[in-house]
MDTraj code that builds the backbone (N, CA, C; nanometers):
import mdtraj as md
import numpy as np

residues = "UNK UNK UNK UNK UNK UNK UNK UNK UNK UNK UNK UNK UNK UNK UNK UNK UNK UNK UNK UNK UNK UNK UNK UNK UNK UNK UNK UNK UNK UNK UNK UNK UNK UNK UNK UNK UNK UNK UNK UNK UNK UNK UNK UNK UNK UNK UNK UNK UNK UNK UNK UNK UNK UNK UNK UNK UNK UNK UNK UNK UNK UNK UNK UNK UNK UNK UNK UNK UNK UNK UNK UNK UNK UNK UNK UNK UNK UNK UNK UNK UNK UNK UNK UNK UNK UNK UNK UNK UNK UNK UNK UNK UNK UNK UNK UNK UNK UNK UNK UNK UNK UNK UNK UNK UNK UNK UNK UNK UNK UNK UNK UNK UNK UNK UNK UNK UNK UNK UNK UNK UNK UNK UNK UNK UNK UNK UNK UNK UNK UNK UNK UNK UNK UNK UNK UNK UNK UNK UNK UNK UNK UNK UNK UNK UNK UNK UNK UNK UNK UNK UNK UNK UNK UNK UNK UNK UNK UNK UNK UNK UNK UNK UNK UNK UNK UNK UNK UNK UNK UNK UNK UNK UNK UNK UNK UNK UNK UNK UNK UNK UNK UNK UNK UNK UNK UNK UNK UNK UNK UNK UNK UNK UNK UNK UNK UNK UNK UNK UNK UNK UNK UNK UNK UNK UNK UNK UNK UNK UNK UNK UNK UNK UNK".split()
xyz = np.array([
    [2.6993, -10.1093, -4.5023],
    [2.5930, -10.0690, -4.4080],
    [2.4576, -10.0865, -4.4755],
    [2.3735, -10.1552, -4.3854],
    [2.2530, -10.1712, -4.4958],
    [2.1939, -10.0507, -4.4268],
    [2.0165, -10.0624, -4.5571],
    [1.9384, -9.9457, -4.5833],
    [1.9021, -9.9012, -4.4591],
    [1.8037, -9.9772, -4.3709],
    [1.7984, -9.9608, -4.2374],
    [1.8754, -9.8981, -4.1387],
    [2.0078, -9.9664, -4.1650],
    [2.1080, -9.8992, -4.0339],
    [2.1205, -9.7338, -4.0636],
    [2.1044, -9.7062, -4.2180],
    [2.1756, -9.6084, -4.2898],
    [2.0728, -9.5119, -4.2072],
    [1.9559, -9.5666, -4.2222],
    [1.8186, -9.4712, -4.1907],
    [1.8049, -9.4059, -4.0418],
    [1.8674, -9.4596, -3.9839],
    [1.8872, -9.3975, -3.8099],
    [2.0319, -9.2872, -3.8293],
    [2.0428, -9.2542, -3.9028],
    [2.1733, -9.1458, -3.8601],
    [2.1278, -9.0218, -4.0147],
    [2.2032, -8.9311, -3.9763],
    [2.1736, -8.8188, -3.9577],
    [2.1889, -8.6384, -4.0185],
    [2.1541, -8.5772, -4.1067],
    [2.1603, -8.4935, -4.1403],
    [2.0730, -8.4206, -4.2465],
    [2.0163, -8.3117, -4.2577],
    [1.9445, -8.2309, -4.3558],
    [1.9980, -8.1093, -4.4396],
    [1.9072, -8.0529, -4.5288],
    [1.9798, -7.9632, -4.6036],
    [1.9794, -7.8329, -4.6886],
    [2.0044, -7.7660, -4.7458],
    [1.9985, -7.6375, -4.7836],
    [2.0732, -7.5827, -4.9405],
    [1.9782, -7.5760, -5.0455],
    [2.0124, -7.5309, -5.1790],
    [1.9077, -7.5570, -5.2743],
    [1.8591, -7.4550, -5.2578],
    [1.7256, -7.4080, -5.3108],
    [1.7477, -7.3974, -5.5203],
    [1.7039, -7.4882, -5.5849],
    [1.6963, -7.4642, -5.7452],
    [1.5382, -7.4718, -5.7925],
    [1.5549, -7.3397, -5.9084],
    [1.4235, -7.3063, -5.9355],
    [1.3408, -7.4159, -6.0296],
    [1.1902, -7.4199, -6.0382],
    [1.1349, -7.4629, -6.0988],
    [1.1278, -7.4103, -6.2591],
    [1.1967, -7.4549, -6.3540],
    [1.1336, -7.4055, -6.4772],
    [1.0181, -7.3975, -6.5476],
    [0.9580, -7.2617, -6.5585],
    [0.8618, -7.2289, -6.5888],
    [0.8211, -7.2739, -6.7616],
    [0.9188, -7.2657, -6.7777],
    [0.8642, -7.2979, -6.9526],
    [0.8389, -7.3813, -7.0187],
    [0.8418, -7.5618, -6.9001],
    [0.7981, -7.6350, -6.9383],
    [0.6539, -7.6542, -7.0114],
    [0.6354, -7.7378, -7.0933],
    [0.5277, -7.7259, -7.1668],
    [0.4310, -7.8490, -7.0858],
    [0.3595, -7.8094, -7.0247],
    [0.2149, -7.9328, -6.9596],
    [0.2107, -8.0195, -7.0177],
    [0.1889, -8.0208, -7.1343],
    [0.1226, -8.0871, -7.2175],
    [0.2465, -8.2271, -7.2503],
    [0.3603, -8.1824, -7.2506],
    [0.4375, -8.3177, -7.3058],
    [0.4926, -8.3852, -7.1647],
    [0.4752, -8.5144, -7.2303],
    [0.5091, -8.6527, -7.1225],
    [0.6830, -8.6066, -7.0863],
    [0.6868, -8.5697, -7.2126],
    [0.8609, -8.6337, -7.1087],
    [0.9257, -8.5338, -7.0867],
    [0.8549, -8.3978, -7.0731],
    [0.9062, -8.2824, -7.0027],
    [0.8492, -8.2677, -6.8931],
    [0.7372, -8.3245, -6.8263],
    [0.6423, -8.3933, -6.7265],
    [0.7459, -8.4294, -6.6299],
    [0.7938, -8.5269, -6.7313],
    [0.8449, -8.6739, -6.6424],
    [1.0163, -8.6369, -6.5831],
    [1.0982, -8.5304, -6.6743],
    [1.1804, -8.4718, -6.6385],
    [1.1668, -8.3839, -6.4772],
    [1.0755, -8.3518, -6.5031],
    [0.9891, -8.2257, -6.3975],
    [1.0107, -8.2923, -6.2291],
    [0.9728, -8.4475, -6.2389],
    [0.9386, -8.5525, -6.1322],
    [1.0935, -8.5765, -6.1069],
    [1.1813, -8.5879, -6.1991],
    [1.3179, -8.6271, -6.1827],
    [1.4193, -8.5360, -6.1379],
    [1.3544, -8.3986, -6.1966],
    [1.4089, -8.2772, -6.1261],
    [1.3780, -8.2445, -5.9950],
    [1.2300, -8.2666, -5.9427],
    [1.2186, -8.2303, -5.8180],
    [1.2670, -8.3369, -5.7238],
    [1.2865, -8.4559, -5.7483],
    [1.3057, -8.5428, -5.6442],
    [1.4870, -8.5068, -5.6131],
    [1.5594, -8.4822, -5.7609],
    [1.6946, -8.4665, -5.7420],
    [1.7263, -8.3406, -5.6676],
    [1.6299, -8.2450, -5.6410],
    [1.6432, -8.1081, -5.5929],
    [1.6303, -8.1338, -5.4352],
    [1.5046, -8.2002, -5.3978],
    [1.4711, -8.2464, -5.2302],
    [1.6169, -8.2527, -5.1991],
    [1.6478, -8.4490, -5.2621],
    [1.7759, -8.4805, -5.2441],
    [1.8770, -8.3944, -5.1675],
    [1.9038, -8.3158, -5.3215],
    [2.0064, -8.2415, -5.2488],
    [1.9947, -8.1349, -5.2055],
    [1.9122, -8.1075, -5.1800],
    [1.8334, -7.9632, -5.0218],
    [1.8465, -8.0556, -4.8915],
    [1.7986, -8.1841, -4.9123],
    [1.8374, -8.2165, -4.7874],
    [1.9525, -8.2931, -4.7081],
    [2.0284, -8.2905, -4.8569],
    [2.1998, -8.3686, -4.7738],
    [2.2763, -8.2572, -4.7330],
    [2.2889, -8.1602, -4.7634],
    [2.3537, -8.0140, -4.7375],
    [2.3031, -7.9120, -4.6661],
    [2.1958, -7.9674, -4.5523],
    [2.1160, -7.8893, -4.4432],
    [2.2183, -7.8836, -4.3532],
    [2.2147, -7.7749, -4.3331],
    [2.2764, -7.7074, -4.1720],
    [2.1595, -7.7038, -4.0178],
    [2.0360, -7.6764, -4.0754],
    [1.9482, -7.6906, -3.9712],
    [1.7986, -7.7559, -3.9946],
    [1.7708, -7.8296, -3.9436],
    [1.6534, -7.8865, -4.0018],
    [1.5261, -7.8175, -4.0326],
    [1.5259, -7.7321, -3.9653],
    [1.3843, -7.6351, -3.9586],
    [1.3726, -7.5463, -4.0566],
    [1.5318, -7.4846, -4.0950],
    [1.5944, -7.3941, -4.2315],
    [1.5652, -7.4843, -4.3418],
    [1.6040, -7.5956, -4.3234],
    [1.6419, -7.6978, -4.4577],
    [1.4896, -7.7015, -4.5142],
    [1.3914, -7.7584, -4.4504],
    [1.3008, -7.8319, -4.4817],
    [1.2081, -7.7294, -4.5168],
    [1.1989, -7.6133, -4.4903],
    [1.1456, -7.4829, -4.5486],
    [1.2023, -7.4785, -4.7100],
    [1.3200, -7.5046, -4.7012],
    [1.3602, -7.5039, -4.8378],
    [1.2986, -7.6415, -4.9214],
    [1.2699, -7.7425, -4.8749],
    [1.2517, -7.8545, -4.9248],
    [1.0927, -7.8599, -4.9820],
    [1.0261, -7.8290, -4.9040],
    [0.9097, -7.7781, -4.9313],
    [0.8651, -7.6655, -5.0051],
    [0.9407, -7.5593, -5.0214],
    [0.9790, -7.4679, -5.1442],
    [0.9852, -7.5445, -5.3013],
    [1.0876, -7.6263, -5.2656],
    [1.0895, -7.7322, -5.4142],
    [1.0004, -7.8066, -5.4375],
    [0.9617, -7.8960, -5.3333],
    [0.8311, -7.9647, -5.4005],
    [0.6937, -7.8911, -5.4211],
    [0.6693, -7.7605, -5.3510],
    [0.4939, -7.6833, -5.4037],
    [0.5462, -7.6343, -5.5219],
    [0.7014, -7.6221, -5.5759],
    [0.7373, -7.5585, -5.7414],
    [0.7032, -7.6640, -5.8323],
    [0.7341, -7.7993, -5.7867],
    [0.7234, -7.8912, -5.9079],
    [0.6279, -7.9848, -5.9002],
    [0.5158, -7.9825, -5.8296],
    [0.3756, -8.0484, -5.7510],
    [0.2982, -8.0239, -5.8806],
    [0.3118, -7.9397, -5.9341],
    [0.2033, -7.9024, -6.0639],
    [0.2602, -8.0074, -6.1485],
    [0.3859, -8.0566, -6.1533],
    [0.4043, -8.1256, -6.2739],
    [0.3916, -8.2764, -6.2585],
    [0.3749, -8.2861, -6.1531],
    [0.3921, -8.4453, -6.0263],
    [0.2319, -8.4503, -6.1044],
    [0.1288, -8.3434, -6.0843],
    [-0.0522, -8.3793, -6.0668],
    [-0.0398, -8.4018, -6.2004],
    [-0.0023, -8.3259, -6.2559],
    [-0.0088, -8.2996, -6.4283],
    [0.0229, -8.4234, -6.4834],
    [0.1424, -8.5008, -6.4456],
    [0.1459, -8.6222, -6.4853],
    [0.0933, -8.7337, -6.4781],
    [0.0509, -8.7407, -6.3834],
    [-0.0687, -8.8469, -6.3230],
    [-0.1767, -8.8828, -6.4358],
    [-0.1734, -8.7532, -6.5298],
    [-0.2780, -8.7372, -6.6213],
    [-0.2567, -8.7829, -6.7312],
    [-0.1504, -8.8136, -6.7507],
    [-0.0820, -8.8777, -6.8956],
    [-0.0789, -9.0040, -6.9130],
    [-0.1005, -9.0298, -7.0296],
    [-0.1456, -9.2390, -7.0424],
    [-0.0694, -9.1940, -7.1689],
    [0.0064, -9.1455, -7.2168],
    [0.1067, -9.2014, -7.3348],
    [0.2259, -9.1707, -7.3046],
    [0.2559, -9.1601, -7.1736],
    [0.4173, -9.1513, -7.1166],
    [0.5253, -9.2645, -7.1727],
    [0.6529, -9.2066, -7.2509],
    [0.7047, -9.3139, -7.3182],
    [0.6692, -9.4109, -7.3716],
    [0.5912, -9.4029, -7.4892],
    [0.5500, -9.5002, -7.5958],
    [0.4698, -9.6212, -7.5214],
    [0.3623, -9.5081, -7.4028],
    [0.2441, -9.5403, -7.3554],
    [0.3285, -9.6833, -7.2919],
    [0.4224, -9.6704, -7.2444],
    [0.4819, -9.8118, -7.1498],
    [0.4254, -9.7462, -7.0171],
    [0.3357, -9.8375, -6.9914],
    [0.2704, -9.8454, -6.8823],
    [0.3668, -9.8625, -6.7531],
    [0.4884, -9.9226, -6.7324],
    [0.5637, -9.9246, -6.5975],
    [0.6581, -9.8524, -6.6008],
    [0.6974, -9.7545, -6.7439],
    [0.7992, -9.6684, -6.7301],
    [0.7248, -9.5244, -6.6376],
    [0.6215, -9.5345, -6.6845],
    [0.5302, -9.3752, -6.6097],
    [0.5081, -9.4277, -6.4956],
    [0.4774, -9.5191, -6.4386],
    [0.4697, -9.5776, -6.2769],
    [0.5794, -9.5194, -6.2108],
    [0.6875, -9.5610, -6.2821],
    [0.8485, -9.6138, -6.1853],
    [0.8455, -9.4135, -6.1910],
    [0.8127, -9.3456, -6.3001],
    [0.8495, -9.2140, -6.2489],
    [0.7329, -9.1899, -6.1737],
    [0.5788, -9.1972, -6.1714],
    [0.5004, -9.1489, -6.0662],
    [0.5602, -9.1789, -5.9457],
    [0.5958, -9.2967, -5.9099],
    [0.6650, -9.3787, -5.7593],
    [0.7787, -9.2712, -5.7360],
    [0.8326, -9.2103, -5.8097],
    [0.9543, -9.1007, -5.7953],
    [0.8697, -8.9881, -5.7091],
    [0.7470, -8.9512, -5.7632],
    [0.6828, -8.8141, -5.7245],
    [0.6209, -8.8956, -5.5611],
    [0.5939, -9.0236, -5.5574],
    [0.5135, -9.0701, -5.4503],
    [0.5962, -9.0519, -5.3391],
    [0.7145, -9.1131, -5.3541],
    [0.8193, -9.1069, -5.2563],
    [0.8392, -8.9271, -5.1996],
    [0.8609, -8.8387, -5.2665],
    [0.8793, -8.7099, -5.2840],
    [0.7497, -8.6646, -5.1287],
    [0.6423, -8.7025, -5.2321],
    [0.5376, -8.6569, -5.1698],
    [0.4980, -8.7052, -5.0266],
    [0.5045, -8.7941, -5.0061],
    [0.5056, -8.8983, -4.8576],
    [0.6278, -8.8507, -4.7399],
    [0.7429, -8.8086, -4.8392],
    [0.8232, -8.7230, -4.7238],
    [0.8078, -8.5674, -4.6949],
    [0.7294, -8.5186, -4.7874],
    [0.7038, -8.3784, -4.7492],
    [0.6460, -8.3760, -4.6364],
    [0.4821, -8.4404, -4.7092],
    [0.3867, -8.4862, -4.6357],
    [0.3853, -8.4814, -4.5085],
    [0.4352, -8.6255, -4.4839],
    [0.4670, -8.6417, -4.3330],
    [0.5832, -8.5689, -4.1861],
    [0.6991, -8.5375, -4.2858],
    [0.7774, -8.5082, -4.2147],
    [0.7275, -8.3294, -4.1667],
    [0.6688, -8.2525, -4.2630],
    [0.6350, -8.1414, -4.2218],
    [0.5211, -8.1494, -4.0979],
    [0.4351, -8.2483, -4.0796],
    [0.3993, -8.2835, -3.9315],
    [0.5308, -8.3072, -3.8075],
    [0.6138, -8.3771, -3.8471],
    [0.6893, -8.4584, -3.7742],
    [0.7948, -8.3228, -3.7337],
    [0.8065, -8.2191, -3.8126],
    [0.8916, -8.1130, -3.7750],
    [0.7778, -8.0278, -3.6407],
    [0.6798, -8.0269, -3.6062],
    [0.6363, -7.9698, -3.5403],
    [0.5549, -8.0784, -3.4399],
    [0.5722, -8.1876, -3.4260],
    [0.5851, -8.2474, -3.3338],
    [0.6959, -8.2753, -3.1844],
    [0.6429, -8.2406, -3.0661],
    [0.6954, -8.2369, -3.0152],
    [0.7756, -8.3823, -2.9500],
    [0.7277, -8.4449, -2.9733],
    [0.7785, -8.6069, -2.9821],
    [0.8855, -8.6355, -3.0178],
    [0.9353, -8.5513, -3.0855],
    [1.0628, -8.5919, -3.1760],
    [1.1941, -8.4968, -3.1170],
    [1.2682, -8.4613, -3.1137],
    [1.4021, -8.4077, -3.0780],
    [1.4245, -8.3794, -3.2095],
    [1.5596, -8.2749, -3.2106],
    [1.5674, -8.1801, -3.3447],
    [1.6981, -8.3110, -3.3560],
    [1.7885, -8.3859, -3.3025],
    [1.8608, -8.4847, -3.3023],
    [1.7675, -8.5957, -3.4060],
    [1.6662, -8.6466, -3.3601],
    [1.5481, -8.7671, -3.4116],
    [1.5407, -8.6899, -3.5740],
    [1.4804, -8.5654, -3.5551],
    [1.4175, -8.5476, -3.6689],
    [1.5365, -8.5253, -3.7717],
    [1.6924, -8.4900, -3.7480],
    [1.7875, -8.4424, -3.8490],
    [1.7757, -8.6792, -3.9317],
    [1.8128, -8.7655, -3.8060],
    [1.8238, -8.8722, -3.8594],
    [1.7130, -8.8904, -3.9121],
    [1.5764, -8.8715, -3.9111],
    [1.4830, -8.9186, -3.9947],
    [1.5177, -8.8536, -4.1517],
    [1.5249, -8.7434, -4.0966],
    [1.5351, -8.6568, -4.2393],
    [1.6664, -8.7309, -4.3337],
    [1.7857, -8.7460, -4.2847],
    [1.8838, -8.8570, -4.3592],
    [1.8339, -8.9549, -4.4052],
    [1.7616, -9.0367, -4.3696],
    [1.6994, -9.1339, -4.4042],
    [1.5715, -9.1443, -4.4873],
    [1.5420, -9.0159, -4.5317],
    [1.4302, -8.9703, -4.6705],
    [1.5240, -8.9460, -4.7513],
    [1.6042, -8.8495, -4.6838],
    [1.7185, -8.8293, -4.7959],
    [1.7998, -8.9887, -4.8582],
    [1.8259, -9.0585, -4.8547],
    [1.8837, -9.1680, -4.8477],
    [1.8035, -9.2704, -4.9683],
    [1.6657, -9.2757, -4.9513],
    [1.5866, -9.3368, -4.9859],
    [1.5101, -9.2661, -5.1038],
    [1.5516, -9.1301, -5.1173],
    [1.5707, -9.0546, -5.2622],
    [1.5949, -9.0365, -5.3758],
    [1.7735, -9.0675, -5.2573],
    [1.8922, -9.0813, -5.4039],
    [1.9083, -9.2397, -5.4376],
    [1.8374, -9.3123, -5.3380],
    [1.8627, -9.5076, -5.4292],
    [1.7510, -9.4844, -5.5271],
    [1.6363, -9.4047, -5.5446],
    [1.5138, -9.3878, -5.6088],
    [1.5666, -9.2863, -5.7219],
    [1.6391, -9.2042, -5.6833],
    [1.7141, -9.1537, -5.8405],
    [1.7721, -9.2494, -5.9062],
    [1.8475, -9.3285, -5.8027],
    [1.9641, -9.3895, -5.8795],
    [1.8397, -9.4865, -6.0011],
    [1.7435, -9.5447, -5.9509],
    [1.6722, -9.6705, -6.0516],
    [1.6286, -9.5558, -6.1625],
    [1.6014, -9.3864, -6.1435],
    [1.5574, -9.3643, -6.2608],
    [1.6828, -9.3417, -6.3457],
    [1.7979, -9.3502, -6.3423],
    [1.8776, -9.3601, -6.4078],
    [1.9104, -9.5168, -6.5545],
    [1.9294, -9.5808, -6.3927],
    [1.8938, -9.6893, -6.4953],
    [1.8180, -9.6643, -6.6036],
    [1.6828, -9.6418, -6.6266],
    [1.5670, -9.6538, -6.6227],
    [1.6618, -9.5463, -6.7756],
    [1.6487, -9.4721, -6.7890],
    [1.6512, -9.3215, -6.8396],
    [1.7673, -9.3875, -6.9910],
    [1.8478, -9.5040, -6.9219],
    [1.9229, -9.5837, -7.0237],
    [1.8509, -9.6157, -7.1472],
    [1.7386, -9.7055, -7.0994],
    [1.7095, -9.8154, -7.1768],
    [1.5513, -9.7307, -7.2373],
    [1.5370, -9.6170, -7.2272],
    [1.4112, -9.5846, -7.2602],
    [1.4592, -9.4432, -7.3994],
    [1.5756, -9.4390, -7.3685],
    [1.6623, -9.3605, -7.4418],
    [1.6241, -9.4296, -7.6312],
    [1.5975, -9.3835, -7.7118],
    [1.5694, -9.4448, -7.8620],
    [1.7719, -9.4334, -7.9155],
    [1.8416, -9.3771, -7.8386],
    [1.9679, -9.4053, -7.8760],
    [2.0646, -9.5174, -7.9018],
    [2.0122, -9.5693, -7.7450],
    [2.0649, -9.7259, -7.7252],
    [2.0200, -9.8500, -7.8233],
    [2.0580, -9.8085, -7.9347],
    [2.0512, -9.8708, -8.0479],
    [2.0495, -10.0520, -8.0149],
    [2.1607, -10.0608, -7.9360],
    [2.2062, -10.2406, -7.9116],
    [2.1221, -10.2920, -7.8526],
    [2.0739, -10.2385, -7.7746],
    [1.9504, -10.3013, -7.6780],
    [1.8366, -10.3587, -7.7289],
    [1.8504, -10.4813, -7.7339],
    [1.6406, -10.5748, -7.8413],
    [1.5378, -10.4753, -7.7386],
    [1.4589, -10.5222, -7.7795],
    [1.2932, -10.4515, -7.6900],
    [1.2711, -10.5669, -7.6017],
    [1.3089, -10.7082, -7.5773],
    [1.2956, -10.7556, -7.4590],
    [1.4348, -10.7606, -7.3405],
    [1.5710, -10.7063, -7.4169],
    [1.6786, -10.6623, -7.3110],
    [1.5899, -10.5421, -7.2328],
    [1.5146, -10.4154, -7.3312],
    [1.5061, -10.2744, -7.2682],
    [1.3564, -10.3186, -7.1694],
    [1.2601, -10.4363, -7.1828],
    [1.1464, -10.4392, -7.1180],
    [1.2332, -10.5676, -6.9779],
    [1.2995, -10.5883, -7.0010],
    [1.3970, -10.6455, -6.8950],
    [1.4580, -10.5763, -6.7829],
    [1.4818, -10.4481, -6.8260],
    [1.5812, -10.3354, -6.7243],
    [1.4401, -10.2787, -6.7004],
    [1.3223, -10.2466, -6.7581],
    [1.2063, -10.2232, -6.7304],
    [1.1284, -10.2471, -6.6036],
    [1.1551, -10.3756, -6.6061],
    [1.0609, -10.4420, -6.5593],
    [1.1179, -10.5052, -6.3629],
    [1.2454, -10.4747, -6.3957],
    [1.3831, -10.4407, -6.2571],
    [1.3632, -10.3234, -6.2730],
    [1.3488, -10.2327, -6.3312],
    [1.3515, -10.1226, -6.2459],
    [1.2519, -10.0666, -6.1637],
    [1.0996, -10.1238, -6.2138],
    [0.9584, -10.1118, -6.1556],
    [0.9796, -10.2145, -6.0152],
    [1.0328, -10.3632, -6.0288],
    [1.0110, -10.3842, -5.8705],
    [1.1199, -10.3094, -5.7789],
    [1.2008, -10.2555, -5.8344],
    [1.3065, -10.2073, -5.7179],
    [1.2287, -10.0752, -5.7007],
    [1.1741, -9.9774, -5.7378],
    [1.1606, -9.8561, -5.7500],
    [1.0177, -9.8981, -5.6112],
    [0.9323, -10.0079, -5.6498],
    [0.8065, -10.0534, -5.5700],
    [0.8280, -10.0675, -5.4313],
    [0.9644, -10.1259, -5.4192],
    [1.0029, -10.1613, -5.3083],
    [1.0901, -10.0515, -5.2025],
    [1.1062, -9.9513, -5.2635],
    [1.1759, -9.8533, -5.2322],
    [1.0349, -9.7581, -5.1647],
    [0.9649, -9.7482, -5.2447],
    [0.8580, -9.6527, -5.2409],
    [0.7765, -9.7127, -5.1009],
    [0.7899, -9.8525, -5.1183],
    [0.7258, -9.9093, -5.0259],
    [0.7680, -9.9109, -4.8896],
    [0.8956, -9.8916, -4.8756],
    [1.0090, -9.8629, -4.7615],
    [0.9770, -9.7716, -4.7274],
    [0.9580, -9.6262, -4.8072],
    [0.9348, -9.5227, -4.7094],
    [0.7943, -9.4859, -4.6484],
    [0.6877, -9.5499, -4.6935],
    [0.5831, -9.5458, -4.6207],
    [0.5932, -9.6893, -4.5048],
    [0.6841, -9.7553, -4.5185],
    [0.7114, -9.8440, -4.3552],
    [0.7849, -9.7824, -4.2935],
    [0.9171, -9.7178, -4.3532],
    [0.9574, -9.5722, -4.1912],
    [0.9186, -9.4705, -4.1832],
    [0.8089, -9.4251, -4.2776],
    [0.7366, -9.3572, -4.1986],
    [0.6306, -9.3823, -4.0963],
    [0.5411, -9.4959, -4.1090],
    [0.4850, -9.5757, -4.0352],
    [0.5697, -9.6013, -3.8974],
    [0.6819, -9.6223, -3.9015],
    [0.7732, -9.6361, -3.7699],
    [0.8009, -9.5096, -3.6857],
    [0.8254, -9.4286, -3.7677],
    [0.8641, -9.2616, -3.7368],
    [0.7683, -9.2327, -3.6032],
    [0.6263, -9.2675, -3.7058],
    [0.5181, -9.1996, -3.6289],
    [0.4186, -9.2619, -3.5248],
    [0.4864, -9.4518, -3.5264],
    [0.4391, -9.5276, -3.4256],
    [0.5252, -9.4543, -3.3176],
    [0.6490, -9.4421, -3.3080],
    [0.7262, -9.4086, -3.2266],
    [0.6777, -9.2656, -3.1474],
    [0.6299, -9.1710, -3.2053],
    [0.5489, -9.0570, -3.1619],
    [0.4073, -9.0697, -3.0878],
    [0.3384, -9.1678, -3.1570],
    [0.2138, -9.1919, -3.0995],
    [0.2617, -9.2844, -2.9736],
    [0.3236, -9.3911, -2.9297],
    [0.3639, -9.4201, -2.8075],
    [0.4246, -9.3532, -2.7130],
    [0.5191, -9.1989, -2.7554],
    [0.5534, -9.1426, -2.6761],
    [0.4553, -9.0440, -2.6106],
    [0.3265, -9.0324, -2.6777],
    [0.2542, -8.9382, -2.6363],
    [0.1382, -8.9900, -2.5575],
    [0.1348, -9.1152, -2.6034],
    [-0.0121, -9.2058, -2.5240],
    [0.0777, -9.2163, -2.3366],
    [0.1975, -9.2560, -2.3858],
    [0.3016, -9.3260, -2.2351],
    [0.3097, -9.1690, -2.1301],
    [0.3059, -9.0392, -2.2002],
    [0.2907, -8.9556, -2.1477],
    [0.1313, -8.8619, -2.0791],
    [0.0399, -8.9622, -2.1625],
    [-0.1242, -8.9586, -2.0919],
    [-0.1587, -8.8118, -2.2026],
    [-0.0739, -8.7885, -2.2915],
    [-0.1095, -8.6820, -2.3960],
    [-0.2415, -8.6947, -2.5148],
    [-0.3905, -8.7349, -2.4286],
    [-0.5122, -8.7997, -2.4690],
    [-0.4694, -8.7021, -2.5619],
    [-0.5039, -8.5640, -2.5856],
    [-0.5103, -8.4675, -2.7159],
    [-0.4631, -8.5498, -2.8312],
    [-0.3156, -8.5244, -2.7908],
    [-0.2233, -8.6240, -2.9103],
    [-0.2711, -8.7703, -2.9793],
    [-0.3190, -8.8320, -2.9073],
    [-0.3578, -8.9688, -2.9225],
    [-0.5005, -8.9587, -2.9925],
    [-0.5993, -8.8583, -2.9419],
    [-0.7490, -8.8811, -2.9933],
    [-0.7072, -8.8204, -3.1625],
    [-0.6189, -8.6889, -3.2006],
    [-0.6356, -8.6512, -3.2770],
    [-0.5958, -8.6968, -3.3963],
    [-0.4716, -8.7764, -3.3578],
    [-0.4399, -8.8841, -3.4897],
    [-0.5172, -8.9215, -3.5623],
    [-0.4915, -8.8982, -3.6823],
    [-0.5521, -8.9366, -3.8395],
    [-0.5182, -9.0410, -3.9185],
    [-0.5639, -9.0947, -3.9747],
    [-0.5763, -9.1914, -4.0800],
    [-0.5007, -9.1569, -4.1542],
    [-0.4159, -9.1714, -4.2840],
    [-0.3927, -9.1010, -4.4287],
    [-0.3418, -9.2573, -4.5126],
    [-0.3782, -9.2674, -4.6325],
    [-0.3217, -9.3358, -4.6836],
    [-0.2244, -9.3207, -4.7899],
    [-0.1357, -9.4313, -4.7877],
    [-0.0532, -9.3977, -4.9495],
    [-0.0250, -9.4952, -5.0482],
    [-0.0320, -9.4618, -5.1395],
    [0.0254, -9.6106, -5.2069],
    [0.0791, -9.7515, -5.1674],
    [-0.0358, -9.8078, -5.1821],
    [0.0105, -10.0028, -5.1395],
    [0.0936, -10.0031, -5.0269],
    [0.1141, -9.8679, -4.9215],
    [0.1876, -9.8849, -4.8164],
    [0.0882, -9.9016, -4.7155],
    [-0.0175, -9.8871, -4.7062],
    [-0.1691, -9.9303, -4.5857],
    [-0.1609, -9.7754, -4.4946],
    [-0.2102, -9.7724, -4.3957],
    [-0.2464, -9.6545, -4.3283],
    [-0.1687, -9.5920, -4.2665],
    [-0.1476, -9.4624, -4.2244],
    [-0.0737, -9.4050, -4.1840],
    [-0.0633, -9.3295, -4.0866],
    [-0.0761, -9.3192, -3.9184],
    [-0.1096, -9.2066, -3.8494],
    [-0.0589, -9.1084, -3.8449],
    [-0.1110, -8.9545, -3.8030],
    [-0.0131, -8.8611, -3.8536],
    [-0.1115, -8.7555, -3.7847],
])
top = md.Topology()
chain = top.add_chain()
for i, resn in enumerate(residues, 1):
    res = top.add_residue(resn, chain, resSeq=i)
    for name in ("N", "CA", "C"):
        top.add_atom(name, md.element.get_by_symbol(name[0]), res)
traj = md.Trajectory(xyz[None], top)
């Protein structure tokens, strides 16, 4: 089943894990853990939802816990031996994160949508999560100082695949979300709902172009 088809069907979720407090700000790769923890937490808050409105309360619980460490990182220029596309591929972790909070916490109180629409949208963040865990895995291999066998142009190789897949992923979910919310803004213009239509906003996100919302 490809990514697309996957993205129209359906479910959200519920299991709330805490933010650890004792991380230290200051270091990159307890930072960068932080981004890997919260995206794996959404994840799975939202494959194990019973109700969407329950779930996503919880989901949003996890990301305002680990948002401090998402900004905090942004701030760091010596993330993993200052490799410039290893700290990307994890910012793109927090981007993705953030673009589904973002938006979908509009999209839960839109009336445009059916609690049916919004459980499949929500599968389909969820979905586009865990393929975005899966590259930091990869990723988490070859950046490891363990993997002894690996030359420095095998590990800037899995590097450098894991930055366009992670780009392209990131980039996916600001095009269904873009779809999500074309689909809302036509249902509300076709219904003469001027309010709805004048009040739409702009937002942008990463190399994904504009966004109404």
């Amino acid at each position: 089943m490809g990514i697309k088809t996957i993205l129209i069907y359906s479910a959200l979720t519920l299991t709330c894990m805490q933010a650890k407090a004792q991380w230290v700000v200051t270091d990159p790769g307890n930072l960068a853990q932080g981004i890997i923890n919260m995206s794996d937490n959404i994840a799975h808050t939202s494959k194990t939802a019973v109700s969407t409105a329950k779930s996503f309360a919880e989901t949003v619980k996890i990301y305002e816990q680990y948002k401090k460490y998402y900004d905090a990182l942004k701030s760091v220029n010596n993330l993993v031996k200052d490799a410039r596309k290893v700290r990307e591929i994890i910012l793109m972790v927090g981007d993705v994160s953030d673009i589904y909070v973002t938006n979908f916490r509009k999209m839960t109180g839109d009336e445009n949508f059916s609690a049916k629409e919004l459980d499949a949208i929500a599968f389909g963040y969820t979905k586009l999560l865990e393929e975005s865990n899966g590259v930091l895995q990869d990723l988490k291999q070859v950046v490891n100082v363990s993997t002894l066998s690996m030359t420095d142009k095998d590990r800037m190789d899995v590097v450098d695949g894991c930055y366009r897949t992670m780009r392209r992923y990131r980039n996916l979910v600001g095009y269904y979300t873009n779809k999500n919310i074309a689909v809302s803004y036509l249902r509300a213009k076709k219904k003469n709902d001027t309010d709805r239509v004048m009040s739409c906003t702009v937002m942008k996100t990463p190399n994904t172009g504009s966004l109404c919302c």
